[in-house]
ROTOR-485780 format. One record per residue (C-alpha): x, y, z; residue in three letters; residue number from 0. Coordinates in nm, 2 decimals. Layout:
# residues N
X->X Y->Y Z->Z code->ALA pos->NUM
...
END
This chain:
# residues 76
X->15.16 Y->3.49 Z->17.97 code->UNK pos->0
X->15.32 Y->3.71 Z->18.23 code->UNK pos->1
X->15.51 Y->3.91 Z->17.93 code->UNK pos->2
X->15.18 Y->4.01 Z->17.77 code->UNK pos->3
X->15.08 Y->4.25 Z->18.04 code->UNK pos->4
X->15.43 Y->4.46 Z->17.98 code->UNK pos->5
X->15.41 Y->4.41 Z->17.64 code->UNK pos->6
X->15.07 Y->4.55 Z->17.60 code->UNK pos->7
X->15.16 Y->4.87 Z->17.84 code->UNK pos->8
X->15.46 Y->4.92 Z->17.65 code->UNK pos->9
X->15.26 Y->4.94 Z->17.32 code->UNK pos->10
X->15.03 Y->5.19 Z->17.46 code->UNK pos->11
X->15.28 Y->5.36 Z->17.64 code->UNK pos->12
X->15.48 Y->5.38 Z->17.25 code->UNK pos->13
X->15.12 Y->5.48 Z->17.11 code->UNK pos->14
X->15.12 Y->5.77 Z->17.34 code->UNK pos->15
X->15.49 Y->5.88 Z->17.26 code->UNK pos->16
X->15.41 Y->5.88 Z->16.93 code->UNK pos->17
X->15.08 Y->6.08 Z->16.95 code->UNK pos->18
X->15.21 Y->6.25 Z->17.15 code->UNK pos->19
X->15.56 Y->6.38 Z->16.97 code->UNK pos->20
X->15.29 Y->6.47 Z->16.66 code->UNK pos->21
X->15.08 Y->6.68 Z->16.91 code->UNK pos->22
X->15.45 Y->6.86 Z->16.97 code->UNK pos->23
X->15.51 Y->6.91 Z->16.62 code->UNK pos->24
X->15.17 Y->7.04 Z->16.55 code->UNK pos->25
X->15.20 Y->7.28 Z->16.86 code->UNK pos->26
X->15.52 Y->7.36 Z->16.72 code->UNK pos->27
X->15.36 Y->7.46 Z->16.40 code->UNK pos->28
X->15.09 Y->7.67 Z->16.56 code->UNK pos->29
X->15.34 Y->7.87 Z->16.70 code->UNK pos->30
X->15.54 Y->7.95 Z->16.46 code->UNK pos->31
X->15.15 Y->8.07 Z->16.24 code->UNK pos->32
X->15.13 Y->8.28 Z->16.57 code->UNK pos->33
X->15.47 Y->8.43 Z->16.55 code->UNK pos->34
X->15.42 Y->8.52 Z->16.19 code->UNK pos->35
X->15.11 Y->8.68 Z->16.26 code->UNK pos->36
X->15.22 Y->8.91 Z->16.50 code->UNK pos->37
X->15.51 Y->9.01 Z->16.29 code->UNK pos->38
X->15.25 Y->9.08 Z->15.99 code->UNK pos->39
X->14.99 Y->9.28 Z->16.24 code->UNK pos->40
X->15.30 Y->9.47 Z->16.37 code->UNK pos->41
X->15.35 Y->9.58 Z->16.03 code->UNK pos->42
X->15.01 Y->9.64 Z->15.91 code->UNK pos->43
X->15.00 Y->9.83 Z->16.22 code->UNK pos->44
X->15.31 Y->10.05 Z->16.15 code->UNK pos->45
X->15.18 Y->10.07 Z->15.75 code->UNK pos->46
X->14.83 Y->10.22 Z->15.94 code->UNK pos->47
X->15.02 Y->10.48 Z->16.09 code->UNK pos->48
X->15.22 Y->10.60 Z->15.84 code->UNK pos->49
X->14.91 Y->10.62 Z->15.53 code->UNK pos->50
X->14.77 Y->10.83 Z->15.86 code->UNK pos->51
X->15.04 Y->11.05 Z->15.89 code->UNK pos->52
X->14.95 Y->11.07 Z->15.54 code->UNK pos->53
X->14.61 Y->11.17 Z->15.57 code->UNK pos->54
X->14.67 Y->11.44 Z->15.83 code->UNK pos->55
X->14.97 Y->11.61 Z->15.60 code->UNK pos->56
X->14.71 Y->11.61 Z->15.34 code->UNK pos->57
X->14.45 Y->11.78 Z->15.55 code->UNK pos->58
X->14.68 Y->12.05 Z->15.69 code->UNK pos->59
X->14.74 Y->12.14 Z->15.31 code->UNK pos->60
X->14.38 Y->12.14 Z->15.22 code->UNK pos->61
X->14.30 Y->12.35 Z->15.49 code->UNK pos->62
X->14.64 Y->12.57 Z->15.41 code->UNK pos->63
X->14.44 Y->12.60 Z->15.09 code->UNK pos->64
X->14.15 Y->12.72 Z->15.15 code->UNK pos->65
X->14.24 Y->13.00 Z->15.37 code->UNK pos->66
X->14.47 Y->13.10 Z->15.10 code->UNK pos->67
X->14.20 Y->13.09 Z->14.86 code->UNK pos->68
X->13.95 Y->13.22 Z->15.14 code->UNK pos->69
X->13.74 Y->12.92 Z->15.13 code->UNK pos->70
X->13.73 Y->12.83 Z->15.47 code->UNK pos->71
X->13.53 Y->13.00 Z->15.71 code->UNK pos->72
X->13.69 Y->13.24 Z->15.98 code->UNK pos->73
X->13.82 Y->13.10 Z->16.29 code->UNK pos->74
X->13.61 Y->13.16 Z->16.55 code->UNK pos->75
END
């Protein structure tokens, strides 16, 4: 009977290892999701600013345009 005691703590204390090492993995997972989120934001970020460079070429040739074509009103 005295071995019981140990054996049952070394059962928990292999329950809890085990638990434990699959809490690792799994925060080990989650990381790596993180990581690849912030490498996919950083690039939808940098995609952002180049469709707005975009935008802001196309509006300096609109209004290029229309003061060529005299449709814009007079600079105040």
């Amino acid at each position: 009977m005295a071995n019981e005691p140990d054996n049952l703590i070394l059962e928990h204390l292999r329950r809890f290892d085990r638990r434990l090492n699959d809490f690792d993995t799994k925060l080990d997972r989650i990381l790596d999701d993180l990581h690849t989120l912030k490498v996919r934001m950083t690039e939808v970020e940098e995609n952002l600013v180049g469709v707005q460079r975009r935008i802001d070429r196309l509006e300096e040739r609109t209004e290029r345009i229309e003061r060529r074509l005299e449709l814009a009103d007079a600079p105040h």
